[in-house]
mmJSON file of the N, C-alpha and C atoms, coordinates in Angstrom:
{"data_MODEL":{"atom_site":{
"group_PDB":["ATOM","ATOM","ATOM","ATOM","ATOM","ATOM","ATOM","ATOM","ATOM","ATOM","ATOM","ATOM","ATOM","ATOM","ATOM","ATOM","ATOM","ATOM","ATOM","ATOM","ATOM","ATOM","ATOM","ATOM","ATOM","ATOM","ATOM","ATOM","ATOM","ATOM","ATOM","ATOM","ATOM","ATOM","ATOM","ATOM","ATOM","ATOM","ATOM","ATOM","ATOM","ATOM","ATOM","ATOM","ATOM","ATOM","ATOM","ATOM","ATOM","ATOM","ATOM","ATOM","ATOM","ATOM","ATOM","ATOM","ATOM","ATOM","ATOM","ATOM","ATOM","ATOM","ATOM","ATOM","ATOM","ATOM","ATOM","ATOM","ATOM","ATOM","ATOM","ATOM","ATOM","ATOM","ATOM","ATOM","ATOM","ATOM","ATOM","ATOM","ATOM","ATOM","ATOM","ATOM","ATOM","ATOM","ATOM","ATOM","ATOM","ATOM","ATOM","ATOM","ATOM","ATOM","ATOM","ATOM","ATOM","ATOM","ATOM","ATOM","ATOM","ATOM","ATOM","ATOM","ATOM","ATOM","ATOM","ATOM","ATOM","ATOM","ATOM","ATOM","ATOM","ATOM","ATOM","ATOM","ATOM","ATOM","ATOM","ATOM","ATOM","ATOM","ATOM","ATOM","ATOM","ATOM","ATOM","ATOM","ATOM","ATOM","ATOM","ATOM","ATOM","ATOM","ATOM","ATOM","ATOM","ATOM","ATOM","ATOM","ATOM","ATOM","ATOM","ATOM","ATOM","ATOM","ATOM","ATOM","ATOM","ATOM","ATOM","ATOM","ATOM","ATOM","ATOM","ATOM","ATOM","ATOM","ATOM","ATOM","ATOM","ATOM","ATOM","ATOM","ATOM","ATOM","ATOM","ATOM"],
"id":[1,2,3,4,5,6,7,8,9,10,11,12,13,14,15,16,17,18,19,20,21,22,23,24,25,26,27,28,29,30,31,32,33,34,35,36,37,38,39,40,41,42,43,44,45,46,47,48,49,50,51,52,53,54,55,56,57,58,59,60,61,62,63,64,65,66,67,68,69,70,71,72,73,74,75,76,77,78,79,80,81,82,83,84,85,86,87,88,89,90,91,92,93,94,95,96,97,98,99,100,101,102,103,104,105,106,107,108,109,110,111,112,113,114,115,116,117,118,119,120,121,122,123,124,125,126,127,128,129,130,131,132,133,134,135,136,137,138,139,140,141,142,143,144,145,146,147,148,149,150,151,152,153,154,155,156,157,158,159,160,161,162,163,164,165,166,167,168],
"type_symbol":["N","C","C","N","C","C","N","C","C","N","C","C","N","C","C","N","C","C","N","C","C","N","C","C","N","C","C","N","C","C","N","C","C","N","C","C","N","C","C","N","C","C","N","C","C","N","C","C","N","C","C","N","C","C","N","C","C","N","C","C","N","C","C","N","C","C","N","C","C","N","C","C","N","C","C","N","C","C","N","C","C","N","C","C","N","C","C","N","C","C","N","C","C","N","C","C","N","C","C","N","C","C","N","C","C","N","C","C","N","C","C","N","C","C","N","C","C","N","C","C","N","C","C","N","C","C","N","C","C","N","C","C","N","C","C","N","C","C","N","C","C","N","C","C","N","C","C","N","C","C","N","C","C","N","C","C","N","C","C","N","C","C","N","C","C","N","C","C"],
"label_atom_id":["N","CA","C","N","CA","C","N","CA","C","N","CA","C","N","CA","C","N","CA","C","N","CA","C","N","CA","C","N","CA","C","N","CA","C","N","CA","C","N","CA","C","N","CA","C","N","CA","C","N","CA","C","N","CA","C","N","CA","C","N","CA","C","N","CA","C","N","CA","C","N","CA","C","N","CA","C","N","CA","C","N","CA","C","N","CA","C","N","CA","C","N","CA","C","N","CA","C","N","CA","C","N","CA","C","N","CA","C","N","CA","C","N","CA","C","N","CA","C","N","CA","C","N","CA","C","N","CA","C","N","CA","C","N","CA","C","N","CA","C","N","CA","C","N","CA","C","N","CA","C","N","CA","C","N","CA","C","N","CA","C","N","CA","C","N","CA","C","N","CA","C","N","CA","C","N","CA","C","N","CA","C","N","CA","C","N","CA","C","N","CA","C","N","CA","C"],
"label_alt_id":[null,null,null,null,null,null,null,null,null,null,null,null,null,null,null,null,null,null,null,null,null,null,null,null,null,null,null,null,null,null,null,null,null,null,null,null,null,null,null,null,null,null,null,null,null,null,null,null,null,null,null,null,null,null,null,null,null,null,null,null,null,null,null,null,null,null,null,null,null,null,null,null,null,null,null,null,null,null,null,null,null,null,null,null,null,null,null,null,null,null,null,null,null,null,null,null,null,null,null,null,null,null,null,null,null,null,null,null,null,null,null,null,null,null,null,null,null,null,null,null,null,null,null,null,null,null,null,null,null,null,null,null,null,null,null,null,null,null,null,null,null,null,null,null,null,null,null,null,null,null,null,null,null,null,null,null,null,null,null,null,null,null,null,null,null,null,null,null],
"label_comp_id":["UNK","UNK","UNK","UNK","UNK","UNK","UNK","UNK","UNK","UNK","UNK","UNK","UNK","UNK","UNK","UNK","UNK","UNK","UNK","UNK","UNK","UNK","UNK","UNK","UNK","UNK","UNK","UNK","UNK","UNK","UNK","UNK","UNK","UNK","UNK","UNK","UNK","UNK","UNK","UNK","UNK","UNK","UNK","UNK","UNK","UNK","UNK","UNK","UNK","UNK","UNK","UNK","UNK","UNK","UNK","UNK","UNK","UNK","UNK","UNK","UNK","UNK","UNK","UNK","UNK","UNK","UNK","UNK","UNK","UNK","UNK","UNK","UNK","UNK","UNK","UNK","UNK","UNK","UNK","UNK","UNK","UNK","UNK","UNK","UNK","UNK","UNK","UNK","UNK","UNK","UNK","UNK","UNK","UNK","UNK","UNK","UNK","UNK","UNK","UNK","UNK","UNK","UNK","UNK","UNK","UNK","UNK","UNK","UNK","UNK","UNK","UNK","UNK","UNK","UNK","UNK","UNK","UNK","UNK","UNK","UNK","UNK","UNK","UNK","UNK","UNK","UNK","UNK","UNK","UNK","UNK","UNK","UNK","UNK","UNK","UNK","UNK","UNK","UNK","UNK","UNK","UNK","UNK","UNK","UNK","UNK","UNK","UNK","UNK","UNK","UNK","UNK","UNK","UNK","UNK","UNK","UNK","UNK","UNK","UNK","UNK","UNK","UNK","UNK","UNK","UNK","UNK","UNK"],
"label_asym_id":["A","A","A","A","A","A","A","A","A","A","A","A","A","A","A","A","A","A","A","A","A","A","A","A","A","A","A","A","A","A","A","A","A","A","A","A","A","A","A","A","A","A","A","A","A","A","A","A","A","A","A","A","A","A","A","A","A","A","A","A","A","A","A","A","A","A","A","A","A","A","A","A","A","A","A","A","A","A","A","A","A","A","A","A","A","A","A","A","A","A","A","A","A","A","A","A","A","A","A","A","A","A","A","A","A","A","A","A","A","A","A","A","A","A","A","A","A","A","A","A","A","A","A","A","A","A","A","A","A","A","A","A","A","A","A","A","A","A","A","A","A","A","A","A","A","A","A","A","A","A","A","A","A","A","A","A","A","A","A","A","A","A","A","A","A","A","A","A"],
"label_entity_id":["1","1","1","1","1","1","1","1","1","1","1","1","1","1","1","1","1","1","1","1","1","1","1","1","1","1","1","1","1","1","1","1","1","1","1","1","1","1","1","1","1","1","1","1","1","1","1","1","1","1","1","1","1","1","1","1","1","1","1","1","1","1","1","1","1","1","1","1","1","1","1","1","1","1","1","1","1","1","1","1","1","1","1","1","1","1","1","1","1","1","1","1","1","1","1","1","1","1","1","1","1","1","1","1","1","1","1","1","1","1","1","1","1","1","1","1","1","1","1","1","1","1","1","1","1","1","1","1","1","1","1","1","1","1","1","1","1","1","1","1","1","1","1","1","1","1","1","1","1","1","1","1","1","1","1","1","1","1","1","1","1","1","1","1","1","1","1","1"],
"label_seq_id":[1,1,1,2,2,2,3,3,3,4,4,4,5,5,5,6,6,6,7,7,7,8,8,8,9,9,9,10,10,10,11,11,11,12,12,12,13,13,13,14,14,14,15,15,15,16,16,16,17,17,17,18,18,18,19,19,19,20,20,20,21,21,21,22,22,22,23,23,23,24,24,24,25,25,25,26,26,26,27,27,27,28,28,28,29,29,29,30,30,30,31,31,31,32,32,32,33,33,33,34,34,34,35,35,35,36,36,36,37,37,37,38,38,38,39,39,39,40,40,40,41,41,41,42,42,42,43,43,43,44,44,44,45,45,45,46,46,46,47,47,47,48,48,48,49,49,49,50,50,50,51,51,51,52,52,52,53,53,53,54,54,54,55,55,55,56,56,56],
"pdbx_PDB_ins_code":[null,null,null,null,null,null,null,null,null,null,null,null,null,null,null,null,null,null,null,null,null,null,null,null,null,null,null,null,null,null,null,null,null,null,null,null,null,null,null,null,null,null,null,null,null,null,null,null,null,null,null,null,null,null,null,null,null,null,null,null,null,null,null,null,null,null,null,null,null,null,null,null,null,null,null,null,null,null,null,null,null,null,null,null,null,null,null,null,null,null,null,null,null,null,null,null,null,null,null,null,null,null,null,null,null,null,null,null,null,null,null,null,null,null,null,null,null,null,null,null,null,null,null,null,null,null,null,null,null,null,null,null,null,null,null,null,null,null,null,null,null,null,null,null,null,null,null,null,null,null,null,null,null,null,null,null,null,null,null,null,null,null,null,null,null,null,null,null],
"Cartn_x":[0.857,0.0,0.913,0.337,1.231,0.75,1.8,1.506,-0.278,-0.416,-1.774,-2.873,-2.947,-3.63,-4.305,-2.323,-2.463,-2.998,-3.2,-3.889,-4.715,-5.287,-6.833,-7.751,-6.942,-7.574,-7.827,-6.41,-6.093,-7.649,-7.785,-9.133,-10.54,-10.305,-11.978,-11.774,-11.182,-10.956,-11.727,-10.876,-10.684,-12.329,-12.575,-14.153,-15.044,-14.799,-15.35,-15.361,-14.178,-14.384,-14.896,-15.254,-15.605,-17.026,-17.872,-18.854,-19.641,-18.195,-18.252,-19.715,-20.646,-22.126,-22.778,-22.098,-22.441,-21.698,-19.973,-19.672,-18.849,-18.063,-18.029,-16.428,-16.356,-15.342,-14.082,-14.409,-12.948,-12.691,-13.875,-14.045,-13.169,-13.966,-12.876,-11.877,-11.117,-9.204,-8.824,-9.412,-9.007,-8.857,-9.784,-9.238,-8.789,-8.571,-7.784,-6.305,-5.804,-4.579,-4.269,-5.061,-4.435,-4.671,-5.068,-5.127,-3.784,-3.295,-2.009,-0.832,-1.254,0.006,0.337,-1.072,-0.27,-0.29,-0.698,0.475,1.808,1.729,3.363,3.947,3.363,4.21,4.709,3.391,3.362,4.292,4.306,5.536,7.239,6.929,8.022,8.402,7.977,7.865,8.614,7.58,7.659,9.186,9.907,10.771,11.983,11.824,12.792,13.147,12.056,11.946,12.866,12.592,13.019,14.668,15.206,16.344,16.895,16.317,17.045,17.032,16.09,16.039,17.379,17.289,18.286,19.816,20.273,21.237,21.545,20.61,20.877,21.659],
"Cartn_y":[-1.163,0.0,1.24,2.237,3.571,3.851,5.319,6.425,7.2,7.819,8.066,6.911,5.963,4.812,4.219,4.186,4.55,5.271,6.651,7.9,7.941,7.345,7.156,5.93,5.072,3.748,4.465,4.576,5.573,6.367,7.707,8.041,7.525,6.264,6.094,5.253,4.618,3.602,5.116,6.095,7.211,7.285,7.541,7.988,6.963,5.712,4.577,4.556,4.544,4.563,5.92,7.058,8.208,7.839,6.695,6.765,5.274,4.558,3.089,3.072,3.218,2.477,1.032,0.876,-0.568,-1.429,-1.219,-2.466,-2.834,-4.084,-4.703,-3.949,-4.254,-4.426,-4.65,-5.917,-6.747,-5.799,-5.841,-4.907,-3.44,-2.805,-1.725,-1.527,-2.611,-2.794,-3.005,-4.16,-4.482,-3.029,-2.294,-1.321,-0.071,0.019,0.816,0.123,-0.726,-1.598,-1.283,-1.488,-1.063,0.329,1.094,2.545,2.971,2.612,2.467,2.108,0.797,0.621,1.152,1.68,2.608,3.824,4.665,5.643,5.579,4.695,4.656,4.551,3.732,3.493,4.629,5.459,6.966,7.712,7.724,8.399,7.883,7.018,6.167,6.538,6.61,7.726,8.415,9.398,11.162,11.365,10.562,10.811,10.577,9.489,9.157,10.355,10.847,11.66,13.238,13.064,14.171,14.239,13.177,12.78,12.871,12.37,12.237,14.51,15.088,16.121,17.289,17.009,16.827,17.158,15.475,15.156,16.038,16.99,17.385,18.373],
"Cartn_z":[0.0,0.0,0.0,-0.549,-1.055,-0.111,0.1,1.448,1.3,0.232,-0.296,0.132,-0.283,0.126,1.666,2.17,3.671,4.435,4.043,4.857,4.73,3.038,3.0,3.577,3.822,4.88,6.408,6.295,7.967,8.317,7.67,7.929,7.56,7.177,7.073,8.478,8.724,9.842,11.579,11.018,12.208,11.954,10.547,10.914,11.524,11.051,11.857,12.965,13.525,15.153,16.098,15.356,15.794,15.791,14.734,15.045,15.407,16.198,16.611,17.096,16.857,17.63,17.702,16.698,16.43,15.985,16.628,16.391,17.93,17.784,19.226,19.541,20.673,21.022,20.658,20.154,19.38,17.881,17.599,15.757,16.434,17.492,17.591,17.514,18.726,18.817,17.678,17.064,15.659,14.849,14.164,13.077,14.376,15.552,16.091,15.562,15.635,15.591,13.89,13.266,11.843,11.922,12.208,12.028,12.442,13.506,14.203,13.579,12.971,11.807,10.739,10.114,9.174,9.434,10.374,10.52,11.169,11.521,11.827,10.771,9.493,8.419,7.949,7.403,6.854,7.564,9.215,9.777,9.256,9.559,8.488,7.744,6.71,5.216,5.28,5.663,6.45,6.851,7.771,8.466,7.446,6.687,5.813,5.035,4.083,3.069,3.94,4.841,5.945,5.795,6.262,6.399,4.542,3.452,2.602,2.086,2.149,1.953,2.745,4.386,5.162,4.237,3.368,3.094,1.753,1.298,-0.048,-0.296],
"occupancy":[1.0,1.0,1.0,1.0,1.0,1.0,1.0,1.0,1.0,1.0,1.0,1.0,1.0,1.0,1.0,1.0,1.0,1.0,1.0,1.0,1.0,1.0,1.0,1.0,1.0,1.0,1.0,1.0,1.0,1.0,1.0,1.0,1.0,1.0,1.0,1.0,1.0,1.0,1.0,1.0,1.0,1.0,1.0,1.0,1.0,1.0,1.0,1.0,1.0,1.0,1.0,1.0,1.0,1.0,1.0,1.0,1.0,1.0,1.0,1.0,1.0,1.0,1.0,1.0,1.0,1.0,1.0,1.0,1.0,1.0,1.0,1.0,1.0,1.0,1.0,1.0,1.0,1.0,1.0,1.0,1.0,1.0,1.0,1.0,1.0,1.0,1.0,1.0,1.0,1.0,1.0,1.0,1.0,1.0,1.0,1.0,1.0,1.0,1.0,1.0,1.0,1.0,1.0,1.0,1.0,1.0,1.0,1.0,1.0,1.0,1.0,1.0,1.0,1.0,1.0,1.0,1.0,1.0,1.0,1.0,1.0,1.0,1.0,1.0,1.0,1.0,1.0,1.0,1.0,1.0,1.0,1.0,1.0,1.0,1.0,1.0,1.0,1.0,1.0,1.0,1.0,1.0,1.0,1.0,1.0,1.0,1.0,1.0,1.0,1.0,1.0,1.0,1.0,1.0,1.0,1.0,1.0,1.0,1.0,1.0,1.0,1.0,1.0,1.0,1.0,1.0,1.0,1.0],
"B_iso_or_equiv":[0.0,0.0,0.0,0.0,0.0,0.0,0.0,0.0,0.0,0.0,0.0,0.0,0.0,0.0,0.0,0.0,0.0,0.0,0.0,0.0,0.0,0.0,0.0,0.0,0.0,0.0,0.0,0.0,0.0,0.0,0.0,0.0,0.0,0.0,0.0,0.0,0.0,0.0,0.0,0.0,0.0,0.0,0.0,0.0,0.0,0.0,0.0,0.0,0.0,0.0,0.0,0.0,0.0,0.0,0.0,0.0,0.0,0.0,0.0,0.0,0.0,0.0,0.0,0.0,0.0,0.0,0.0,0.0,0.0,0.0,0.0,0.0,0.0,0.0,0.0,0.0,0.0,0.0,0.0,0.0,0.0,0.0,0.0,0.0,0.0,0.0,0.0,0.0,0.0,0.0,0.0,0.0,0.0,0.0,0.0,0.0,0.0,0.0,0.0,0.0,0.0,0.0,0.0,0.0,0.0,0.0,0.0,0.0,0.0,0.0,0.0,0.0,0.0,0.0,0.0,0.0,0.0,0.0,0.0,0.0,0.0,0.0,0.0,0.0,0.0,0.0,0.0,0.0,0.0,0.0,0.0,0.0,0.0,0.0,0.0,0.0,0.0,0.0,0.0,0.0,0.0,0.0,0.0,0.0,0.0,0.0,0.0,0.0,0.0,0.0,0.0,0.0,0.0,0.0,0.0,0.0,0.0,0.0,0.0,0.0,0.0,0.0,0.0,0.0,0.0,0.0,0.0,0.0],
"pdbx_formal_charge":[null,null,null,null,null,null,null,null,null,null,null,null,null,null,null,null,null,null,null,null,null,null,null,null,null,null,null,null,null,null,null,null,null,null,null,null,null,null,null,null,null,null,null,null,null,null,null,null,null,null,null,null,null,null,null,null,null,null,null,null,null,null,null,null,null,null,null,null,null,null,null,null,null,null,null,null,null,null,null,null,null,null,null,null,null,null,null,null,null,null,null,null,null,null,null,null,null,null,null,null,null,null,null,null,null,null,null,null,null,null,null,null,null,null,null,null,null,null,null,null,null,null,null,null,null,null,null,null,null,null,null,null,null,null,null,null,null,null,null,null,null,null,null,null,null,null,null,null,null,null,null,null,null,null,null,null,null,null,null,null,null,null,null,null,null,null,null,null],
"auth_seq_id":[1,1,1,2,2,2,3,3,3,4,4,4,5,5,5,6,6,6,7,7,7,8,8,8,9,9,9,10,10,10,11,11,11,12,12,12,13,13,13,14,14,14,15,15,15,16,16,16,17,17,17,18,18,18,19,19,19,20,20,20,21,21,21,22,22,22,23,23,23,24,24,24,25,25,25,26,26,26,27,27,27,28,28,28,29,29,29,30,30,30,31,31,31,32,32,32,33,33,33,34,34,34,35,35,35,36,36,36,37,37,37,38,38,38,39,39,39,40,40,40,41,41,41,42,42,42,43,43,43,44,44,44,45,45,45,46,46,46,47,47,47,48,48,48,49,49,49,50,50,50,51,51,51,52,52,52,53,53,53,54,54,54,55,55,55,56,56,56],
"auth_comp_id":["UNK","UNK","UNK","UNK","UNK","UNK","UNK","UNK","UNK","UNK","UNK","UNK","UNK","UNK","UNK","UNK","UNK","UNK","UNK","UNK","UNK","UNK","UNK","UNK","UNK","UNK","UNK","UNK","UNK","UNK","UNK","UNK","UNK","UNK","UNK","UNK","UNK","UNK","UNK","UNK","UNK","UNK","UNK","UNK","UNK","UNK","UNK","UNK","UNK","UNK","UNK","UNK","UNK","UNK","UNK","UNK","UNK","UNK","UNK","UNK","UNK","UNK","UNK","UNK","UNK","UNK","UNK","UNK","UNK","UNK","UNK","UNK","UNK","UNK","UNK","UNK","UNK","UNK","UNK","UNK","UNK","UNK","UNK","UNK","UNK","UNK","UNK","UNK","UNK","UNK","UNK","UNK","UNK","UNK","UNK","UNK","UNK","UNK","UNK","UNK","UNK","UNK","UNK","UNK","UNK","UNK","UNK","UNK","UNK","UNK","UNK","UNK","UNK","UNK","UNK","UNK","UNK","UNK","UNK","UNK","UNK","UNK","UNK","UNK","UNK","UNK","UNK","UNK","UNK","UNK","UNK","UNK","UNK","UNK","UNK","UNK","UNK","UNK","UNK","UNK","UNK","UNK","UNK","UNK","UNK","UNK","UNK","UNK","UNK","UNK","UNK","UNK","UNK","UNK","UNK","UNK","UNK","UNK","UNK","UNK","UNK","UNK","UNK","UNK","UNK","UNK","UNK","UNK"],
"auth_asym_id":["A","A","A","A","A","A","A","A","A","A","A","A","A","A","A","A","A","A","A","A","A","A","A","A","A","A","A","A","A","A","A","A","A","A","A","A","A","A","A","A","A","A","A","A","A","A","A","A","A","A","A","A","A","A","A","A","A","A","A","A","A","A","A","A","A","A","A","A","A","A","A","A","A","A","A","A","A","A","A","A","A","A","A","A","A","A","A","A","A","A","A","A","A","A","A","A","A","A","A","A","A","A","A","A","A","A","A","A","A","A","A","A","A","A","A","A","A","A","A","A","A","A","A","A","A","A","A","A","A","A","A","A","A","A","A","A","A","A","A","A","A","A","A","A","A","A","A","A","A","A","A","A","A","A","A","A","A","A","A","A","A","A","A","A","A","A","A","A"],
"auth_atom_id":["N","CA","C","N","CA","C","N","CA","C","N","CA","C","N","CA","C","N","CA","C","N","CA","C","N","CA","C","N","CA","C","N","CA","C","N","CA","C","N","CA","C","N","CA","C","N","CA","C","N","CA","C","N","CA","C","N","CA","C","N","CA","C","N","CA","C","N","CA","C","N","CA","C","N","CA","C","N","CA","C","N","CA","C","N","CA","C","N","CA","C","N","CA","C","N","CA","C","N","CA","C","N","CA","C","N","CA","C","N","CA","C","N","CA","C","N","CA","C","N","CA","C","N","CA","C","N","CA","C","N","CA","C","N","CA","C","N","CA","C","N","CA","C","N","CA","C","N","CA","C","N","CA","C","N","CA","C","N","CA","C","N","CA","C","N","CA","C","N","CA","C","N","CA","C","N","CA","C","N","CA","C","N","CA","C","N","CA","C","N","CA","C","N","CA","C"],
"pdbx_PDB_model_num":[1,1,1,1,1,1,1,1,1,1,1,1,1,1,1,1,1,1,1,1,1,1,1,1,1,1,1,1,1,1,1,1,1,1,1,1,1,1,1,1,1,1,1,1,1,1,1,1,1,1,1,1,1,1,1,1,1,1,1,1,1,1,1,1,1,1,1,1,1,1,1,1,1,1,1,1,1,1,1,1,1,1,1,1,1,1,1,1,1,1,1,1,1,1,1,1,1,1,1,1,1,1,1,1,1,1,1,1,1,1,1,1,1,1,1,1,1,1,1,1,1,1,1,1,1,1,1,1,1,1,1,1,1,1,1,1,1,1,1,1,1,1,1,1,1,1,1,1,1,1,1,1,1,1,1,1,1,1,1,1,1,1,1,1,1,1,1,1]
}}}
């Protein structure tokens, strides 16, 4: 998954759980836990692109 891709999973997941009413528990942690992973990825990214800009 591309960074674009990522951010766009990322927030539907965020909007999901902003309007968790109906799902369980487990469904929550669950797309909390990937919401989690990919922004870390995206930070990931972010930080790299940082560092190579940094080096120029």
């Amino acid at each position: 998954m591309n960074f674009d891709e990522s951010i766009g999973r990322a927030e539907t997941i965020i909007a999901q759980l902003e309007q968790a009413q109906a799902i369980s528990m487990d469904e929550y942690k669950r797309l909390a836990n990937e919401a989690t992973a990919l922004l870390k990825q995206c930070k990931a990214e972010i930080d790299g692109m940082e560092k190579n800009i940094e080096n120029i």
